[in-house]
C-alpha atoms as a printed R data frame, in Angstrom:
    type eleno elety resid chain resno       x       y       z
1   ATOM     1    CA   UNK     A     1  69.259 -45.019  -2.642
2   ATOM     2    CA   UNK     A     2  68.308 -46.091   1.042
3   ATOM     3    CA   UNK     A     3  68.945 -42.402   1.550
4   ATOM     4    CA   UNK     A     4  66.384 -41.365  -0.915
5   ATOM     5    CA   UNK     A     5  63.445 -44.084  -0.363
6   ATOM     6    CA   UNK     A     6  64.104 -43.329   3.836
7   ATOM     7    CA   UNK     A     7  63.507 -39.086   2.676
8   ATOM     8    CA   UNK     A     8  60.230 -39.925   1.071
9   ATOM     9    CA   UNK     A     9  59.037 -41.852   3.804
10  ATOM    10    CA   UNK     A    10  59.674 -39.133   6.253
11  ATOM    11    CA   UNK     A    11  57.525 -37.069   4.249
12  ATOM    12    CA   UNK     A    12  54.885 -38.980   3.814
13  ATOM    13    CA   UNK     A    13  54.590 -39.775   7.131
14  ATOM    14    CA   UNK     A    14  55.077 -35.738   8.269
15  ATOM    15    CA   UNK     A    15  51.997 -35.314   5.737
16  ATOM    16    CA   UNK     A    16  49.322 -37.499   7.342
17  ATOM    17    CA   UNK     A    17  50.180 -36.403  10.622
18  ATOM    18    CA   UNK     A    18  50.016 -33.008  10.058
19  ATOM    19    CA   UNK     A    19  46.568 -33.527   7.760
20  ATOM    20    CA   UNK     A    20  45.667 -35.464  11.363
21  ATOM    21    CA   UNK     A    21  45.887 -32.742  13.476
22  ATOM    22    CA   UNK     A    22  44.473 -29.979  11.357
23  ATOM    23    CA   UNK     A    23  41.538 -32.492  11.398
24  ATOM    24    CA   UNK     A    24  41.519 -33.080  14.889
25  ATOM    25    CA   UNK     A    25  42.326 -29.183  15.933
26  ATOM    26    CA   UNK     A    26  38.888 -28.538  13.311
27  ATOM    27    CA   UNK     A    27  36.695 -30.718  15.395
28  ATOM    28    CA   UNK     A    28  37.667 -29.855  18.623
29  ATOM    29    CA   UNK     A    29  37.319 -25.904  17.897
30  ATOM    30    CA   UNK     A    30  34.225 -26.566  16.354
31  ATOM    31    CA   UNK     A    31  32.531 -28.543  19.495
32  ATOM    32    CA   UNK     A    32  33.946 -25.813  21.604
33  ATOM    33    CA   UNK     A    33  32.103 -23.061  19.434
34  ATOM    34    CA   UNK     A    34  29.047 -25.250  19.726
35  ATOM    35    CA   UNK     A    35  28.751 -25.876  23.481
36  ATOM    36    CA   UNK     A    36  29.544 -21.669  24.174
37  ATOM    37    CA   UNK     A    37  26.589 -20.906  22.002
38  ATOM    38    CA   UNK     A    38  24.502 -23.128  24.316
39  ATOM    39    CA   UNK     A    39  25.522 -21.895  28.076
40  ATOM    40    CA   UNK     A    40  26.853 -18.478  27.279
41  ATOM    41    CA   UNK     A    41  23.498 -16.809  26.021
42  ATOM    42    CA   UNK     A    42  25.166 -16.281  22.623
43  ATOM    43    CA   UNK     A    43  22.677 -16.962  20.184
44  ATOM    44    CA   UNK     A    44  22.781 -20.144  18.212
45  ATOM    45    CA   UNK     A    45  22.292 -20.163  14.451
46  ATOM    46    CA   UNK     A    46  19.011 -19.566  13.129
47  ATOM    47    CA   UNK     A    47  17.883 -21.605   9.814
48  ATOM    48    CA   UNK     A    48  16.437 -18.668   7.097
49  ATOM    49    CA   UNK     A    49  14.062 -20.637   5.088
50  ATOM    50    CA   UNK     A    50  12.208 -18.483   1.713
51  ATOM    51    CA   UNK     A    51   8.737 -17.928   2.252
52  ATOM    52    CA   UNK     A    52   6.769 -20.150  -0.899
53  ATOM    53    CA   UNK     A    53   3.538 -19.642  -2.056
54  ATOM    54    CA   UNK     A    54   2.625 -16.109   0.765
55  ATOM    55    CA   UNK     A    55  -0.686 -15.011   0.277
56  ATOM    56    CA   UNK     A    56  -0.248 -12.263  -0.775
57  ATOM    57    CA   UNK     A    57  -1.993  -9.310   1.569
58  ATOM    58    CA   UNK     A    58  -5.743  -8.196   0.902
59  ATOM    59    CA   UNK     A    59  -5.706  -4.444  -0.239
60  ATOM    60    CA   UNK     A    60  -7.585  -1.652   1.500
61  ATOM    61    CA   UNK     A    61 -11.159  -0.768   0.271
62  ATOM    62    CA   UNK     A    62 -10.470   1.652  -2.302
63  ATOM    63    CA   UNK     A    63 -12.665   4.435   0.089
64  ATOM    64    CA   UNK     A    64 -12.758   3.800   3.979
65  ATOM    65    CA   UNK     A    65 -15.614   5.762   6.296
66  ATOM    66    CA   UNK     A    66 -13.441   7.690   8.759
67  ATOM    67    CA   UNK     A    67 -13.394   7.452  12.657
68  ATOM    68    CA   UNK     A    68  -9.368   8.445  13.093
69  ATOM    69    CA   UNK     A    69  -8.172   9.997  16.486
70  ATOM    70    CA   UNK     A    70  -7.280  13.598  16.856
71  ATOM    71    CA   UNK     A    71  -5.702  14.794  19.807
72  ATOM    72    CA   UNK     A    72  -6.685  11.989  21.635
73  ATOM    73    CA   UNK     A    73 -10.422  12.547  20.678
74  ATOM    74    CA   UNK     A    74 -12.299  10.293  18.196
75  ATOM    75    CA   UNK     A    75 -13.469  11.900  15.179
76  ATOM    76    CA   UNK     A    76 -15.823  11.205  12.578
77  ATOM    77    CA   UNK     A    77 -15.317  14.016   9.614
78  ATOM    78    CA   UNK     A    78 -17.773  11.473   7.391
79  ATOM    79    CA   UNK     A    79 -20.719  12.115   9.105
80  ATOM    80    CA   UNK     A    80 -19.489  16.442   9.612
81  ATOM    81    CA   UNK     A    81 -20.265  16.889   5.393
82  ATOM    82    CA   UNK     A    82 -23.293  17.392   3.843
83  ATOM    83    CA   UNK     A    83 -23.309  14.852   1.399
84  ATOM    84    CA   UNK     A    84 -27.003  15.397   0.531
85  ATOM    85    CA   UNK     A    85 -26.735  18.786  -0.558
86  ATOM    86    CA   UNK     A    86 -25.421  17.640  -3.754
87  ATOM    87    CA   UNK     A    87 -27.221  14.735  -4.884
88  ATOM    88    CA   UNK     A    88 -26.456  12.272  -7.699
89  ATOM    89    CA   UNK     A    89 -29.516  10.966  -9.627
90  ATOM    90    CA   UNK     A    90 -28.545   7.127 -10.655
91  ATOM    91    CA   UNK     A    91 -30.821   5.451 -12.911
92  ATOM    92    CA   UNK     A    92 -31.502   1.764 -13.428
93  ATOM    93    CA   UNK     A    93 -29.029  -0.436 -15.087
94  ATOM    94    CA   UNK     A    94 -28.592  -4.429 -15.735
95  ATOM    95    CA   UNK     A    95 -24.419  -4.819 -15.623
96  ATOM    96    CA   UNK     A    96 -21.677  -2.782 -15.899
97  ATOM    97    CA   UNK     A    97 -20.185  -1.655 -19.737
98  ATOM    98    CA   UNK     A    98 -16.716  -3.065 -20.306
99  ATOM    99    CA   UNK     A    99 -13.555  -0.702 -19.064
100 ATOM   100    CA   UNK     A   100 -13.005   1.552 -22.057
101 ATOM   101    CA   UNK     A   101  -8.925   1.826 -21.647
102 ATOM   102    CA   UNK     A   102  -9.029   3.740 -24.663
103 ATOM   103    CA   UNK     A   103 -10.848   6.863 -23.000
104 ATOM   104    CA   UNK     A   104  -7.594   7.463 -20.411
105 ATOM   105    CA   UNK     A   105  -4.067   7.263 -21.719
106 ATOM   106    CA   UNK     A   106  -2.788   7.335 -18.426
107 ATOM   107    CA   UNK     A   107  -5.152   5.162 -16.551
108 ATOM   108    CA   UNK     A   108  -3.540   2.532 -18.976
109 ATOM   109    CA   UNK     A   109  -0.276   2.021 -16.288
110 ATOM   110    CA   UNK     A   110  -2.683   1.213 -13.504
111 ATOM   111    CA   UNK     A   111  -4.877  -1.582 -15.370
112 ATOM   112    CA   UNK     A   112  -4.550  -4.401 -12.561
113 ATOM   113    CA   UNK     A   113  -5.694  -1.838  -9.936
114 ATOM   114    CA   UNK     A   114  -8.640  -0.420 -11.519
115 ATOM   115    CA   UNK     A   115  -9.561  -3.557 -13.071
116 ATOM   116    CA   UNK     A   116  -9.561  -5.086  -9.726
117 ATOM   117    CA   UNK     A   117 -11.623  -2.129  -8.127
118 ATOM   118    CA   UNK     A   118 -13.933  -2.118 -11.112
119 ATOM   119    CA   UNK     A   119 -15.192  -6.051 -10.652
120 ATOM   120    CA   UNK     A   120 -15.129  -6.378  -6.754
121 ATOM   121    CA   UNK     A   121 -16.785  -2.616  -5.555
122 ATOM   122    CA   UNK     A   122 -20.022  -1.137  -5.807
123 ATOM   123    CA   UNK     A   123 -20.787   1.759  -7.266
124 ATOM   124    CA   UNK     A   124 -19.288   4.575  -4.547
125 ATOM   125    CA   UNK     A   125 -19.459   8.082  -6.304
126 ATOM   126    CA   UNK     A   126 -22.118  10.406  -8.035
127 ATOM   127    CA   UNK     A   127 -24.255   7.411  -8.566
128 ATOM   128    CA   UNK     A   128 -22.428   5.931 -11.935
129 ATOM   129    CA   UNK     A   129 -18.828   5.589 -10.566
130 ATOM   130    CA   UNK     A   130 -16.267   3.061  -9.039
131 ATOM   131    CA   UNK     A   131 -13.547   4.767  -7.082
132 ATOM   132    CA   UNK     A   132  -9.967   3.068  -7.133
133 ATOM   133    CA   UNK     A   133  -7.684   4.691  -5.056
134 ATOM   134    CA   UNK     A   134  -3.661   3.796  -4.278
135 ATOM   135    CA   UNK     A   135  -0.787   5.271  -2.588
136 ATOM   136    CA   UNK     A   136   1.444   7.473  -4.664
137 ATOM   137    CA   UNK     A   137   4.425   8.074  -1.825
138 ATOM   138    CA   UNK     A   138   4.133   9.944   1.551
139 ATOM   139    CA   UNK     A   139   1.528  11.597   1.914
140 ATOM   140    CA   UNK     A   140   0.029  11.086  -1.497
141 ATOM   141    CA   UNK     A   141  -2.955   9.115  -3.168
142 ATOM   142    CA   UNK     A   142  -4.104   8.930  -6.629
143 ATOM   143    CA   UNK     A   143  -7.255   7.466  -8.630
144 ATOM   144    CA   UNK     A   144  -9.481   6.940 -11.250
145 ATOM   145    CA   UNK     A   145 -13.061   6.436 -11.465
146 ATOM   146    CA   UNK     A   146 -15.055   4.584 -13.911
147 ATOM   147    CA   UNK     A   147 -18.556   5.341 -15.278
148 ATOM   148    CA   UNK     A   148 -20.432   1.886 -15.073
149 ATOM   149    CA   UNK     A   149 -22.570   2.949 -18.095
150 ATOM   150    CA   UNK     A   150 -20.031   3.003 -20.866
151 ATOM   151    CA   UNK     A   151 -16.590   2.353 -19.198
152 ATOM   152    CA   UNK     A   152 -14.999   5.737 -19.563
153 ATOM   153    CA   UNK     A   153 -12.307   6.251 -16.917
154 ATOM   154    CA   UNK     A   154 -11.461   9.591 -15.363
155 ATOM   155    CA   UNK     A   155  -9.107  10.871 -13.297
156 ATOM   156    CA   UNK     A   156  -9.957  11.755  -9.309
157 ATOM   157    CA   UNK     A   157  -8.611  15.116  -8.063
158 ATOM   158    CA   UNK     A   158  -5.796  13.513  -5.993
159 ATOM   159    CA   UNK     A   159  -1.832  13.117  -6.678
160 ATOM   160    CA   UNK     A   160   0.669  15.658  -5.125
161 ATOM   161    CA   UNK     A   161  -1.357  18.797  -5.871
162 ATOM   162    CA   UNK     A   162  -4.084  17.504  -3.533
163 ATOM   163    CA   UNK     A   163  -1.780  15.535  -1.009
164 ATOM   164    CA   UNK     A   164  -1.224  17.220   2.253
165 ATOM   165    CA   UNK     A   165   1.772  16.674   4.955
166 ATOM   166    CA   UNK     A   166  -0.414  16.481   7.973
167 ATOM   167    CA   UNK     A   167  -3.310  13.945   6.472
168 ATOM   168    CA   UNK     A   168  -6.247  13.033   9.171
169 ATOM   169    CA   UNK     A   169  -8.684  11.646   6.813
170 ATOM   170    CA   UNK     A   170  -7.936  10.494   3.112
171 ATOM   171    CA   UNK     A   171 -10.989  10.089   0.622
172 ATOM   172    CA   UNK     A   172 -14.103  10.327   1.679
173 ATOM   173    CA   UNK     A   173 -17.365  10.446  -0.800
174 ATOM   174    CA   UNK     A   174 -20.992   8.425  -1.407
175 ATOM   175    CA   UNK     A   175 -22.969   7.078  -4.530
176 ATOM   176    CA   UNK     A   176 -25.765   8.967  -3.593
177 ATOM   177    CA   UNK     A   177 -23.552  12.254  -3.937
178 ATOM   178    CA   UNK     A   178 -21.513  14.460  -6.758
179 ATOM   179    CA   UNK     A   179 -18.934  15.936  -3.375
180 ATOM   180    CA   UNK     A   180 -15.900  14.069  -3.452
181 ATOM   181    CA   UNK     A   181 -13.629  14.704  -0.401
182 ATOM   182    CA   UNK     A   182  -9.690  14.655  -1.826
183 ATOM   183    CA   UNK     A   183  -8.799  15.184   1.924
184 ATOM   184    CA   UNK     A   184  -8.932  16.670   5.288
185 ATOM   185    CA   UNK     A   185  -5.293  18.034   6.618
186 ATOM   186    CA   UNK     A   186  -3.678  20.112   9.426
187 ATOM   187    CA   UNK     A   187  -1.298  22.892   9.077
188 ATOM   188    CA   UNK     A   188   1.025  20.701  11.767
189 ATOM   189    CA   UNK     A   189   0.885  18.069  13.459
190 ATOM   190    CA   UNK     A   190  -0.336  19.603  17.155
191 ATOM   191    CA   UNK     A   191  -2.885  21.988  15.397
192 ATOM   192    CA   UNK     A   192  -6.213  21.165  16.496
193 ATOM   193    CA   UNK     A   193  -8.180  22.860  13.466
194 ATOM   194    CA   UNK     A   194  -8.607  21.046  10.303
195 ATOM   195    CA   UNK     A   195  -9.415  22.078   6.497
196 ATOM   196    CA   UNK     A   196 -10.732  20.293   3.692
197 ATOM   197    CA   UNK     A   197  -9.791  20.004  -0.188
198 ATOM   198    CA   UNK     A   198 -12.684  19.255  -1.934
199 ATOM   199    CA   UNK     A   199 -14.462  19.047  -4.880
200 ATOM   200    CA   UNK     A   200 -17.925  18.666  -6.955
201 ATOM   201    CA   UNK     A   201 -18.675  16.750  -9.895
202 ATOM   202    CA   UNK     A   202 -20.329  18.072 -12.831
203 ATOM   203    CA   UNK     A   203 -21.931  15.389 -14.702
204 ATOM   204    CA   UNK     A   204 -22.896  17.400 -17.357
205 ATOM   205    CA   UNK     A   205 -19.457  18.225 -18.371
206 ATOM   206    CA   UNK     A   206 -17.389  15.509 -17.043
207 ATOM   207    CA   UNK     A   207 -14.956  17.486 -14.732
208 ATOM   208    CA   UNK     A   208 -14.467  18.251 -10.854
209 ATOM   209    CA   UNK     A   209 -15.065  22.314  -9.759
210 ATOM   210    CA   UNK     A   210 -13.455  22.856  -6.466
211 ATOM   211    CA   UNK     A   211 -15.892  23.877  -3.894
212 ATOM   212    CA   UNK     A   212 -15.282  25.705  -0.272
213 ATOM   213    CA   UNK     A   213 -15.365  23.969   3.333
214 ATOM   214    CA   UNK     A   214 -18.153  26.297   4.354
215 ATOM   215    CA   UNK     A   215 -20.732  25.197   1.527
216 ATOM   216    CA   UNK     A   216 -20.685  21.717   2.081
217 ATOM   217    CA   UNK     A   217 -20.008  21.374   6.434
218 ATOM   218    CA   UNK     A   218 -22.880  20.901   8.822
């Protein structure tokens, strides 16, 4: 019996220490972790906190007036095109109609964007029309426009077709004017020539005809 209660003892006793000095070998390692992060330039632990409540950023006007570099010279292709040889003739009007969502099936997948465009922008093409423009992946921007008179929305003549790899200017067009600018582009990157895709709008009809470089350049 003395045996037995003497054998339980022992191991009792074996416990805590042990329990001690996994405790005490803990601490120690962990204060030696803590002063080598502090005089051996190995960096200490940085706190992560979740950012709450981020504005979230302002977009980019949905058309920008161009001054990009080229070759290390400043260019202006805005002010190169003859936007007055195709004139829009606006007419008076007291608000804009309501977005008529109904007139573009696929406009419909875009409705915060164009919305958005539609209440904060002026009037920016062929004297009835708000441009909204977005990104559509490298190298690629799409858009709608919508007539201020009865809401229709229709589509610009952007997306992939128009898209080029070596982009120096993206849209560029005016209310006063039916030319609407998809882009100007390179062949490659060091060429120092440039080429336009471009278009004019025919009110009558309610479609874009494409239209050469040469008719519409000073």
């Amino acid at each position: 019996m003395f045996k037995i209660k003497y054998l339980w003892r022992s191991k009792y006793y074996f416990g805590v220490l042990v329990t001690a000095t996994v405790l005490l070998s803990c601490k120690n390692s962990s204060e030696q972790r803590t002063h080598q992060s502090s005089g051996t330039g190995l960096t200490s632990p940085v706190k992560i906190e979740q950012a709450v409540g981020t504005k979230e950023a302002e977009p980019k006007p949905a058309i920008e007036e161009s001054s990009n570099e080229n070759n290390g010279e400043s260019t202006d292709y805005l002010t190169s095109i003859n936007f007055d040889k195709y004139p829009a003739d606006p007419q008076k009007r007291r608000s804009n109609a309501l977005i008529n969502w109904d007139s573009n099936v696929g406009a419909k997948s875009f409705k915060t964007r164009i919305d958005r465009a539609y209440k904060e922008n002026d009037v920016s093409f062929a004297g009835y029309y708000i441009v909204s423009t977005f990104g559509c992946g490298a190298s690629c921007v799409m858009g709608f426009m919508v007539d201020v008179r009865d809401g229709k929305i229709y589509d610009l003549p952007l997306g992939e077709e128009n898209s080029c790899l070596f982009a120096v200017d993206g849209v560029l067009c005016k209310s006063i004017s039916r030319l609407f600018v998809s882009g100007v582009c390179k062949e490659s990157v060091d060429a120092k020539k440039v080429f336009y895709k471009a278009y004019l709008w025919d009110e009558e009809n309610k479609k874009f005809n494409p239209v050469k470089e040469n008719e519409f350049l000073k």
